[in-house]
C-alpha positions in Angstrom: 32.6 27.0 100.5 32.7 23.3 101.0 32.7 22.4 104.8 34.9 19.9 104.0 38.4 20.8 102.3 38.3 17.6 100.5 35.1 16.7 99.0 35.1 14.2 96.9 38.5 12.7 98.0 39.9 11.0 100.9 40.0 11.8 104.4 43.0 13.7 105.8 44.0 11.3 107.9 47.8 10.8 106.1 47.8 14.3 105.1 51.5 16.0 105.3 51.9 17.6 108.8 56.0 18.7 107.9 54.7 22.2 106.0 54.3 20.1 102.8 52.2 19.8 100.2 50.4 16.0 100.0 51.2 13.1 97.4 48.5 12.1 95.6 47.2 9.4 95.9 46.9 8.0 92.8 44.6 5.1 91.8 45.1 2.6 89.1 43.3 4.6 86.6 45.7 8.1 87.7 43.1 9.4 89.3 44.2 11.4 92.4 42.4 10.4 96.1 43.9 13.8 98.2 44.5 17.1 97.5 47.7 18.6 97.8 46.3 20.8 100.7 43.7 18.8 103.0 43.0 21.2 106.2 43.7 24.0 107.9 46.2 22.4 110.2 48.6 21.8 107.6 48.2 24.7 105.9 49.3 26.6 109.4 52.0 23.8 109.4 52.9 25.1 105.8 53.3 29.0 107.0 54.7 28.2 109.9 57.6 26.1 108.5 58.0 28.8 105.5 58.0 31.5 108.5 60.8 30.0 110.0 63.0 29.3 107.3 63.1 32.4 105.7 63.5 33.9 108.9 67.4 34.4 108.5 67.2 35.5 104.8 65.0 38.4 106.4 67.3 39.4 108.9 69.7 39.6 106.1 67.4 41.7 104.1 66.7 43.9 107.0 70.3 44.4 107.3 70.7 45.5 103.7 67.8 47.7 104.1 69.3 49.5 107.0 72.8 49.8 105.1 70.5 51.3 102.1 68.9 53.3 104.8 72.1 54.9 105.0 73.2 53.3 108.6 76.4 54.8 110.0 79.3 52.5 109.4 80.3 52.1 113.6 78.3 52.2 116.3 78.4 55.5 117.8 78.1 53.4 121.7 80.9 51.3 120.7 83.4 54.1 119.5 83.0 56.3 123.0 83.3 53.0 124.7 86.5 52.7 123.4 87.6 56.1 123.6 87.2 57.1 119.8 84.3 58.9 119.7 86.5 61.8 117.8 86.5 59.8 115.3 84.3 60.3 111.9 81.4 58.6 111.9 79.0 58.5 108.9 77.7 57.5 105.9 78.9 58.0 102.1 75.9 55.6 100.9 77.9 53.2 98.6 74.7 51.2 98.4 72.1 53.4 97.5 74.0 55.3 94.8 75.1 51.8 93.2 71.4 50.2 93.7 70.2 53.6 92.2 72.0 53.1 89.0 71.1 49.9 88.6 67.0 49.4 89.6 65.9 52.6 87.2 67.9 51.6 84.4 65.7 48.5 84.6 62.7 50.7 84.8 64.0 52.5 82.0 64.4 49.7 79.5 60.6 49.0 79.8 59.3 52.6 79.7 61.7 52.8 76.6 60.6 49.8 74.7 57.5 51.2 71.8 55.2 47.9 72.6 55.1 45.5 75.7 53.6 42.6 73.4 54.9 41.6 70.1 52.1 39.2 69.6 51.5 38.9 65.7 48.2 37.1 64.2 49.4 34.5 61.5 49.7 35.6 57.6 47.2 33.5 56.6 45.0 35.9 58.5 43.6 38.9 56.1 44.6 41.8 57.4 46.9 40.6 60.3 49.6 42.8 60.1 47.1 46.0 60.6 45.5 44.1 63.1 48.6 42.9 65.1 50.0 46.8 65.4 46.5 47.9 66.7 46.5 45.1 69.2 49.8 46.0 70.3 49.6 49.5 70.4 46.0 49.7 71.9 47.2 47.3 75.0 50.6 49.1 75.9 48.5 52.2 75.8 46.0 50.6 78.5 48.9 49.1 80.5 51.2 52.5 80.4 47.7 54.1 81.2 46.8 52.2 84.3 47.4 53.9 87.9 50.4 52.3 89.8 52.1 50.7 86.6 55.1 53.0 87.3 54.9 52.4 91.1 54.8 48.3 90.2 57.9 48.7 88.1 59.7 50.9 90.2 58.8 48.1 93.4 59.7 45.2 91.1 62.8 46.5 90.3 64.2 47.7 93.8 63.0 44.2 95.2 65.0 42.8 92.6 67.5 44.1 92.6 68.3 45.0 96.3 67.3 42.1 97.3 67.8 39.2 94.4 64.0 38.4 93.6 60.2 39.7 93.9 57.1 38.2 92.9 53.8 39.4 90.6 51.0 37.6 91.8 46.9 38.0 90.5 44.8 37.1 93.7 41.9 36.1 91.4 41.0 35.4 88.1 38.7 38.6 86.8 41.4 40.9 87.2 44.4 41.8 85.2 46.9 44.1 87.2 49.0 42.1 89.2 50.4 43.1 92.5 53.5 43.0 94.0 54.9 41.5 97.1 58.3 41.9 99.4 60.3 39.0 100.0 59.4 39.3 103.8 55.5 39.0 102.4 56.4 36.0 99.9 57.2 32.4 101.1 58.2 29.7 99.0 60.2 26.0 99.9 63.6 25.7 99.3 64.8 24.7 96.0 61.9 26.2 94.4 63.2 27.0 90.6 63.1 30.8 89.3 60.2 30.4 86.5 56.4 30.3 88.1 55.7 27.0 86.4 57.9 25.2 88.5 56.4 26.6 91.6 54.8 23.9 93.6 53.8 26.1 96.7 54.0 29.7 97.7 52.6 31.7 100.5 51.6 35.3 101.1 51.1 37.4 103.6 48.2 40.2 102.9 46.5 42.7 104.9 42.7 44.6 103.5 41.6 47.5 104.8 37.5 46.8 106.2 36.1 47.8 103.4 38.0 46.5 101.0 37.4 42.7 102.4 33.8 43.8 102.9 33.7 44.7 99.3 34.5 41.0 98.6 31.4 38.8 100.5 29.1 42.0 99.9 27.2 40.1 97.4 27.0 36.8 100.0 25.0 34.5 96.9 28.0 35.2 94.5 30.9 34.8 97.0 29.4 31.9 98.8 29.7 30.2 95.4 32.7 31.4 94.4 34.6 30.3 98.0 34.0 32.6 100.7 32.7 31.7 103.8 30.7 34.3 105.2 30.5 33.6 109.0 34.3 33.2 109.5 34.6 36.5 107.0 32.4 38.6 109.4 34.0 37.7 112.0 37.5 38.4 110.9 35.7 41.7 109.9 34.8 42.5 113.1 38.0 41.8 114.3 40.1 44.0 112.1 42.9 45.3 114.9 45.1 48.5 113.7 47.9 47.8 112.1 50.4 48.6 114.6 53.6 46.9 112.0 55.2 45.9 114.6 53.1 42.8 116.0 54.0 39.5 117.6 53.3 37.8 114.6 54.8 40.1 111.9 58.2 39.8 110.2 59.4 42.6 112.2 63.3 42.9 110.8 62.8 44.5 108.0 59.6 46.8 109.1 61.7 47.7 112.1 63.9 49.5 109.2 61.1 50.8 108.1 59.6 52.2 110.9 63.8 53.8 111.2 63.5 55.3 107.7 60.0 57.1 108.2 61.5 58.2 111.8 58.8 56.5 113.5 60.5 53.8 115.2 60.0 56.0 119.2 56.6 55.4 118.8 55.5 52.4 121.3 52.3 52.3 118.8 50.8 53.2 115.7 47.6 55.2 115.6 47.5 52.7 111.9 44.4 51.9 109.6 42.3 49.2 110.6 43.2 46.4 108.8 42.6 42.1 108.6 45.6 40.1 108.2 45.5 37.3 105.8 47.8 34.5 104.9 47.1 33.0 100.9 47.7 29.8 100.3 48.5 28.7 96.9 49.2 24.9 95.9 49.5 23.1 92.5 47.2 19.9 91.9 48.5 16.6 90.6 46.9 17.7 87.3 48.8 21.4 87.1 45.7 23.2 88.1 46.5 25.5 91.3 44.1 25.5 94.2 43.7 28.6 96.7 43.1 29.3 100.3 42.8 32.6 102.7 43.2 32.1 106.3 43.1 34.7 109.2 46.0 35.9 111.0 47.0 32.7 113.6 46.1 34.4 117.0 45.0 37.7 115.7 41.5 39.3 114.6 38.3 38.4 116.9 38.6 36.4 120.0 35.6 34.0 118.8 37.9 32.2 116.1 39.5 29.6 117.6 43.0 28.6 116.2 42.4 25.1 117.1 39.4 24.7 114.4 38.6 25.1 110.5 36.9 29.0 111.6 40.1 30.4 110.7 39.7 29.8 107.1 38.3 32.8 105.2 38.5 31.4 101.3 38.9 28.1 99.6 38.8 27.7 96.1 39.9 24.3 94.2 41.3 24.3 90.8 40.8 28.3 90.7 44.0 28.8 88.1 44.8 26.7 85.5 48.4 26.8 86.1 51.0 28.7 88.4 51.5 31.0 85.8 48.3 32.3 85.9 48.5 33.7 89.2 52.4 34.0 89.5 55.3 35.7 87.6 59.2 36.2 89.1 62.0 38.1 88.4 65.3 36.7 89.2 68.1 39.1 89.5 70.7 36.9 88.5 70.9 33.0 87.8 73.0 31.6 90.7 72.5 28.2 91.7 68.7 27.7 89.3 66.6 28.3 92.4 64.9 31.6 93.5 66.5 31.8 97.1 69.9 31.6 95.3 69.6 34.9 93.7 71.2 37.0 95.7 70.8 41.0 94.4 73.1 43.6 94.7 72.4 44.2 98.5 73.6 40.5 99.4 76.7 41.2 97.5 78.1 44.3 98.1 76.8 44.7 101.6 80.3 44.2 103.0 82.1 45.8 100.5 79.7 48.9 101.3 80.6 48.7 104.7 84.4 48.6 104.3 84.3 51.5 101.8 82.5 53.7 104.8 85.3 53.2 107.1 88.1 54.0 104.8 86.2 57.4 103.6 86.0 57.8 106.9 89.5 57.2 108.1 90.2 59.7 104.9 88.5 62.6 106.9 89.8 61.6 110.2 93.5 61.7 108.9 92.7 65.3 107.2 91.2 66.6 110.3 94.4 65.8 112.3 96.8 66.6 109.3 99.0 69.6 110.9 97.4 69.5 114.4 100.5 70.2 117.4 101.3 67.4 119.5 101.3 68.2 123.3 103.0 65.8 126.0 102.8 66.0 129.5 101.5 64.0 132.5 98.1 62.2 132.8 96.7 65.1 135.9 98.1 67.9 133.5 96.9 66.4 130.3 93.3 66.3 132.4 93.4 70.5 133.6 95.0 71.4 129.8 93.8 74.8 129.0 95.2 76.9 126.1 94.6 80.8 124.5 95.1 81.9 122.0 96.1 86.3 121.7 97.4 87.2 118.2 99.5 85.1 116.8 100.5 83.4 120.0 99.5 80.1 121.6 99.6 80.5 125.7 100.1 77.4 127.4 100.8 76.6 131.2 103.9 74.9 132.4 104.3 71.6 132.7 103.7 70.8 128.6 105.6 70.0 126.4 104.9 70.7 122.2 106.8 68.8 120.1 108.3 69.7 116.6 106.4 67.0 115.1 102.8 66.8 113.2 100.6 64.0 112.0 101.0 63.5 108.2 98.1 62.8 106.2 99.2 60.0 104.5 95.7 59.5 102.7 97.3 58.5 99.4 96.6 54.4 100.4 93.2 55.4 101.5 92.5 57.1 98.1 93.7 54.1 96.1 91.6 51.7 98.0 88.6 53.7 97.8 89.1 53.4 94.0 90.0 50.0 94.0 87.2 49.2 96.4 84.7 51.2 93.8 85.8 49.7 90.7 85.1 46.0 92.1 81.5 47.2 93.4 80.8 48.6 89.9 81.8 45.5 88.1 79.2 43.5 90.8 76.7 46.2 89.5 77.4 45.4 85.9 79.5 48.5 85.0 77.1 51.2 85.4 79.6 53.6 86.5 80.9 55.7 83.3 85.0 54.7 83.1 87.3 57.7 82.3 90.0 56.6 80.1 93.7 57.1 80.8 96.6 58.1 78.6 97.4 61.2 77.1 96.2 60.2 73.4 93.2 58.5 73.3 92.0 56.6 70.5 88.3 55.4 68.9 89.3 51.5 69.0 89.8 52.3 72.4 86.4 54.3 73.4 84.7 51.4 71.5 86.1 48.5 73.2 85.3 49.8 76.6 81.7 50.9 75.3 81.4 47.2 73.9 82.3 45.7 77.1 79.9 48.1 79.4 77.5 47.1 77.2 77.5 43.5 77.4 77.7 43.9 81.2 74.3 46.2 81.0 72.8 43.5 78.5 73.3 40.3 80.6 71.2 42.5 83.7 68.6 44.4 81.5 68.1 41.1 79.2 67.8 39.1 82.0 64.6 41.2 83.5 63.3 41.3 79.9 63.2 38.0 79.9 60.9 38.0 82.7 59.3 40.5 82.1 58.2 39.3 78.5 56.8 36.0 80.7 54.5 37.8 83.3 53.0 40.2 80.3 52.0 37.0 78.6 49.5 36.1 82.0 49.1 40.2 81.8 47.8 40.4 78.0 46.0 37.1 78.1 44.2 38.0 81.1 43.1 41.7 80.0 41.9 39.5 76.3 39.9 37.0 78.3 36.3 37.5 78.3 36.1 36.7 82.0 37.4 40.0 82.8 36.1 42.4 85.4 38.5 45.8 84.9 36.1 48.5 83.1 39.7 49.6 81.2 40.1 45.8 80.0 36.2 45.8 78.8 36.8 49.1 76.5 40.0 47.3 75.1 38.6 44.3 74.1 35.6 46.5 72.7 37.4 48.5 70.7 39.7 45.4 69.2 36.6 43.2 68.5 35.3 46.1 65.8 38.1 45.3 63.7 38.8 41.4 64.2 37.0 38.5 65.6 37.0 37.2 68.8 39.1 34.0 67.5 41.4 36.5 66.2 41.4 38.4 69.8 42.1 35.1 71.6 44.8 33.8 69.6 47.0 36.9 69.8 46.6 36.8 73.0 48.4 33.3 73.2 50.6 34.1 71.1 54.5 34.7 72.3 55.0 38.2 74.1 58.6 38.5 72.6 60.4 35.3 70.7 63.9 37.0 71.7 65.1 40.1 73.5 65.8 41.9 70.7 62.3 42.0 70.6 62.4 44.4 73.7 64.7 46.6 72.9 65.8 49.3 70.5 68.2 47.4 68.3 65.6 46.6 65.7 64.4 50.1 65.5 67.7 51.4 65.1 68.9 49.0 61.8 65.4 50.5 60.3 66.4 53.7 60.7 70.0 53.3 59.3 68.7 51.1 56.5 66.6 53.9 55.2 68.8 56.6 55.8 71.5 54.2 53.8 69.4 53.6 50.9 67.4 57.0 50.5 66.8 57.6 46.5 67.9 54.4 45.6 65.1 53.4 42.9 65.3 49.5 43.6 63.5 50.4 47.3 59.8 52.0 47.8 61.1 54.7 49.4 57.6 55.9 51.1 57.3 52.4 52.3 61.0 52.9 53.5 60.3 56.5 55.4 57.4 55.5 56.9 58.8 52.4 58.3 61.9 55.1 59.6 59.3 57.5 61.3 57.5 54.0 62.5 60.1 53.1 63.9 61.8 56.1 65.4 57.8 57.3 66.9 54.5 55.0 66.0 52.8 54.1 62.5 50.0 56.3 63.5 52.1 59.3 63.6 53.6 57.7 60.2 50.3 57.7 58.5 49.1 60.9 59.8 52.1 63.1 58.7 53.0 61.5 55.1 51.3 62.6 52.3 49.3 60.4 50.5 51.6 61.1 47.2 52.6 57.8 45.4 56.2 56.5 45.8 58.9 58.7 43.9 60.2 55.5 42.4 56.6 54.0 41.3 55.7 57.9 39.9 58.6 57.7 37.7 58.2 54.0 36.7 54.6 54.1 35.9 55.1 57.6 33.6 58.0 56.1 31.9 55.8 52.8 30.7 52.9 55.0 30.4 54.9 57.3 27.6 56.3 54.0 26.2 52.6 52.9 25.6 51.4 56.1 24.4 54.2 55.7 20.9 52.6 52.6 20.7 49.1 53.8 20.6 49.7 57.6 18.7 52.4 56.0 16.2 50.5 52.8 15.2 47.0 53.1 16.8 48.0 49.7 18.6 46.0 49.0 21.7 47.6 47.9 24.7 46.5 46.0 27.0 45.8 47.2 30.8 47.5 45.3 33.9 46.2 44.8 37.1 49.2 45.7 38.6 49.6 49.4 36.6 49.0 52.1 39.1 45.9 53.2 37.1 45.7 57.4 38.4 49.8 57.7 37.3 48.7 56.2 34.2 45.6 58.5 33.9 47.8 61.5 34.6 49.9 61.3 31.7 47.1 59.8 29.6 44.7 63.4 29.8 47.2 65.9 28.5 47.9 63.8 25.8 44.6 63.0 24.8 43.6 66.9 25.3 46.5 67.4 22.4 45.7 64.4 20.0 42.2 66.1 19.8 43.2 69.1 19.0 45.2 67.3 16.4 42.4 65.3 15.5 39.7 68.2 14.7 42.4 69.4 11.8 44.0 65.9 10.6 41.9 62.9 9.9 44.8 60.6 10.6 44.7 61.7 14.1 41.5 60.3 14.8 42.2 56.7 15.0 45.1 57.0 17.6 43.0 59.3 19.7 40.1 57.1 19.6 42.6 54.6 20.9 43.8 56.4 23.7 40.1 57.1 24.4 39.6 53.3 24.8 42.9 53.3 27.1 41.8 55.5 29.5 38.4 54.1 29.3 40.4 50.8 30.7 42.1 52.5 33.3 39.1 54.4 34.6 37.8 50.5 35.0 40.7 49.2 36.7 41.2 52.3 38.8 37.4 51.7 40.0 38.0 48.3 40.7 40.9 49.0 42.9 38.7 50.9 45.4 39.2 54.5 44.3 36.8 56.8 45.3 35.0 58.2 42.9 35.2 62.0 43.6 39.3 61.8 42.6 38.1 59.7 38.9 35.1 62.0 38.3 37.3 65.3 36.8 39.3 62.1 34.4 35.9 60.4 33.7 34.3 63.7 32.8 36.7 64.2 29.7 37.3 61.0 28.9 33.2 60.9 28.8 33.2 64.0 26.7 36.0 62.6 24.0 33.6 59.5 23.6 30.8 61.7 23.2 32.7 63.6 20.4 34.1 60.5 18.6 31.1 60.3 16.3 31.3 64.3 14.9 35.2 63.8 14.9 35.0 60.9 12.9 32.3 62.7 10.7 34.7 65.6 9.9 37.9 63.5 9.4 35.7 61.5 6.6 34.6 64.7 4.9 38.0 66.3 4.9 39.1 63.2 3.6 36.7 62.8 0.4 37.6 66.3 0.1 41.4 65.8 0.0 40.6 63.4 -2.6 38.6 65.0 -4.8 41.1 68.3 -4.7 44.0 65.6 -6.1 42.0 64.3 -8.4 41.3 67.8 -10.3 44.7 68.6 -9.8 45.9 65.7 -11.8 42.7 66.3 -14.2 40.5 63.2 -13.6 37.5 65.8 -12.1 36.2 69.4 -12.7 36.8 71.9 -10.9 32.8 71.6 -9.5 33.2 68.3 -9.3 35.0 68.6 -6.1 33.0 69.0 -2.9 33.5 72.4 -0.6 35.5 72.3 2.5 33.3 70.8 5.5 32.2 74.1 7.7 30.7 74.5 11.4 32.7 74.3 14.6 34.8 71.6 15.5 33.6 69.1 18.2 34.3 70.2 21.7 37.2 69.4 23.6 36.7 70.1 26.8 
């Protein structure tokens, strides 16, 4: 790692010290004099300021994450306080069951979609549409395969969701999994867009276990030169402290919530793994290109780093990403104001809502448990020694009281209708994922289908949304698992496995090429017109309907399963074609002895099918008739033609050998056949002639003898 952060540029000296990245600097001739991060002090001036301004969004989110914790609506030391602790006082999680609708139906959308990539090699490209379904098969399977996909989806989503954005982020560049990061572990500056490539800055904060950061300099040669500095490593190593989650220098709101869920929060300390905390610094270049740094903890880890110097630094690597979306993909629950801070998530805007809908369910409950109850009057000191019994079906009670005829009503009714007023409005925030019951007596399909419609656009704009994403970080994913750079042994295998059947110019450009052109793309609309196309034009002759059920089967399951279940039987329609211009041929060539000519486009084996039977009779024929030699020596040729062209198209052998075998045989047999016909002929001849007078009786030659030529 270069002692100096700038080599080759400028000196720091007018470096931004405000938590910013640095201008350039650019000469005459755009070439830039200062990196956008020039030392260690401003990159501790960068976390700091990003610390401190997301420090109320994370008391917000910690908020939200006690209210999805399932927090009680009042404060139990406020209600005795006041003399209501009688009163009802818990929670019917409004937020949890509305977030839980909403995050795994985003999970859900990706597990249901048949490919992650809908990369597609050019036509031009032989072969490229076999070679685009393996690609995209083969790399869902090693993406769906891959420990903690599920766990990164489900994480993404919550984030999202709950809490209006979360971030993918790939820490190097020989890996392909990315991993995920809460929004009190991600930093960014305000006004930062919601698409990676207009990220100009973003911070993390990480923690490795020992062994895992061990794992990292363990080879010194190789991650001295790739931008680790071993001294300050080691002793950062040595350092490691347990992780305790609630240090001075953590983000303590929201793990306080945490530390409340996992019922741990009465422990003073943590008896945690040993761990170094890290801070990553990534900041884009003048020229796109993304540079990326690792410090130490500020204050924490071994007492021999000192915060005022360079030491801290763990990792510096210039130019390590080409651009930020190499190492950075976001989701964006909703739009907003364009920038990522101004998606809020669910939890930002229903937390209130959540809360009001607690205390009327709970005021319903109070107003039932006093519903009926006897009202008793008498004087403060009486009130204080009130004792009653209760024998039979009598109520004993001292003097001095007085029980009035009236009761407390119930009166819930209100209650009811704002609790399903209040619903309704948090299930149009969510996007309608609460089924609606229709009203009325009579209802109607217009009526089912325009509420359907309209649920559905509301689930669209969400799930489309994410997709969108979604289809973004898979293009760093897929183009990263294709790069031959890779380190993952899964990735290796993959690439191995593609490269047999395409070249590794191929490989490389479906891997640039577009993840999904639309979101359509992503979901199950496509699948389902194939599946009513084919069901709406089964047995119609102007469609190849084997082509059209095994692009229904495709579509409903894979093309694997397609090809492995269909029979390799030609196409009803081509069968039925290919006999009827096959018969058509066959008066040509019996009637007239005309040959036809072959096309490359016949489907030679239907041809040969009807060809053989006929033949077989037309020899049969032949052997009694000598005008039946000529058209069988024509089909003969015909078939002979068809054998050819069936070759040529790359049948195998073994299915042509039984065909070739007769056809081989007829040949062989033309000669004798044509031999007999002749005789028979001269014969028939000769036999007129006498009978008209012209020859004697021994003129005329004896009928030709010995067996007839084989036919089988």
């Amino acid at each position: 790692m270069p002692e100096n952060l700038s080599a080759g540029y400028s000196a720091a000296a007018n470096e931004n010290t405000n938590g910013g990245v640095n201008t350039p600097d650019l000469s005459n001739n755009l070439k830039p004099k200062r990196r956008a991060v020039s030392s260690t002090f401003q990159m501790r001036n960068i976390i700091s300021g990003l610390q401190t301004s997301a420090r109320e969004r994370n008391i917000r989110n910690a908020r939200i994450m006690a209210k999805y914790n399932s927090e009680k609506p009042h404060r139990q030391e406020s209600l005795e306080a006041d003399g209501l602790g009688w009163k009802s006082n818990f929670t019917t999680k409004p937020l949890p069951m509305l977030v839980n609708k909403v995050s795994p139906r985003l999970k859900k959308a990706l597990d249901a979609v048949k490919y992650l990539t809908n990369s597609e090699l050019p036509e031009a490209i032989p072969g490229n549409a076999e070679k685009s379904d393996t690609f995209r098969r083969e790399i869902t399977k090693l993406v769906r395969s891959r420990p903690g996909w599920s766990d990164l989806l489900t994480e993404t989503s919550m984030e999202n969701v709950l809490f209006g954005f979360a971030p993918w982020v790939w820490l190097d560049e020989f890996s392909w999994f990315p991993k995920f990061f809460r929004q009190d572990q991600f930093f960014v500056p305000t006004g930062t867009k919601q698409a990676s490539n207009t990220t100009q800055l973003f911070v993390l904060r990480d923690k490795y276990l020992v062994h895992e950061l061990f794992s990292m300099v363990e080879d010194k040669e190789a991650a001295e030169n790739s931008g680790w500095s071993i001294p300050n490593t080691v002793k950062a190593i040595n350092g490691a402290m347990p992780d305790y989650r609630r240090a001075r220098f953590d983000s303590h709101e929201r793990t306080y919530e945490d530390l409340l869920r996992e019922a741990n929060v009465g422990l003073s300390h943590e008896n945690g793994a040993v761990v170094i905390v890290v801070w990553h610094v990534f900041a884009q270049e003048v020229d796109g290109k993304v540079s990326h740094y690792i410090l130490t903890e500020m204050g924490a880890g071994s007492k021999d780093i000192d915060p005022k110097e360079d030491k801290e630094l763990l990792f510096a690597r210039e130019d390590q990403f080409d651009s930020m979306r190499d190492c950075l993909g976001l989701y964006a629950f909703e739009y907003g104001n364009g920038t990522l801070h101004g998606s809020k998530g669910i939890g930002r805007e229903v937390y209130a809502f959540a809360a009001m809908l607690d205390r009327a369910r709970n005021e319903v409950v109070d107003r039932f448990n006093l519903a009926g109850k006897l009202i008793i009057q008498g004087d403060d000191k009486a009130l204080r020694r009130f004792k009653m019994s209760v024998v039979g079906n009598a109520l004993l009670i001292g003097q001095g009281y007085t029980v009035t005829e009236r009761k407390i009503d119930t009166a819930v009714e209100p209650y009811l209708q704002l609790d399903a007023f209040m619903t309704s409005l948090l299930d149009q925030m969510a996007g309608a994922v609460t089924p609606k019951a229709l009203e009325g007596e009579r209802v109607t399909a217009a009526a089912v289908n325009l509420l359907a419609s309209r649920e559905e656009e509301n689930r669209d704009t969400i799930t489309g949304r994410f997709l969108t994403q979604f289809a973004s970080a898979v293009q760093t994913l897929q183009k990263r698992i294709c790069s031959p750079d890779v380190a993952d042994e899964d990735a290796k295998a993959f690439q191995e496995k593609m490269l047999a059947i395409m070249s590794r110019e191929e490989l490389d450009m479906l891997a640039s090429q577009p993840v999904a052109e639309t979101v359509e793309d992503y979901t199950t609309v496509e699948r389902q017109q194939i599946v009513l196309i084919a069901q709406e034009n089964k047995g119609d002759p102007l469609f190849n309907q084997k082509e059209l059920r095994r692009r229904s089967i495709s579509a409903q399951v894979d093309e694997e399963f397609a090809d492995s279940i269909l029979l390799p039987d030609e196409d009803p329609t081509i069968l039925a074609e290919q006999t009827r211009l096959q018969l058509l041929e066959l008066q040509l060539i019996a009637g007239h002895g005309t040959q036809v000519p072959i096309s490359p486009r016949d489907n030679h084996m239907v041809h040969l099918q009807v060809l053989v039977p006929a033949m077989e009779q037309a020899a049969q024929v032949a052997a009694q008739q000598p005008d039946g030699v000529g058209p069988l020596e024509a089909m003969v040729i015909h078939a002979t033609g068809h054998l050819q062209g069936a070759a040529q198209m790359g049948v195998p052998k073994e299915e042509l050998a039984p065909v070739a075998d007769i056809v081989n045989k007829l040949t062989a047999s033309m000669k004798q056949l044509k031999q007999l016909a002749a005789a028979q002929a001269a014969m028939q001849t000769a036999q007129a002639a006498n009978a008209a007078g012209l020859v004697a009786p021994e003129d005329v030659p004896p009928a030709p003898t010995g067996p007839a030529p084989p036919m089988q």
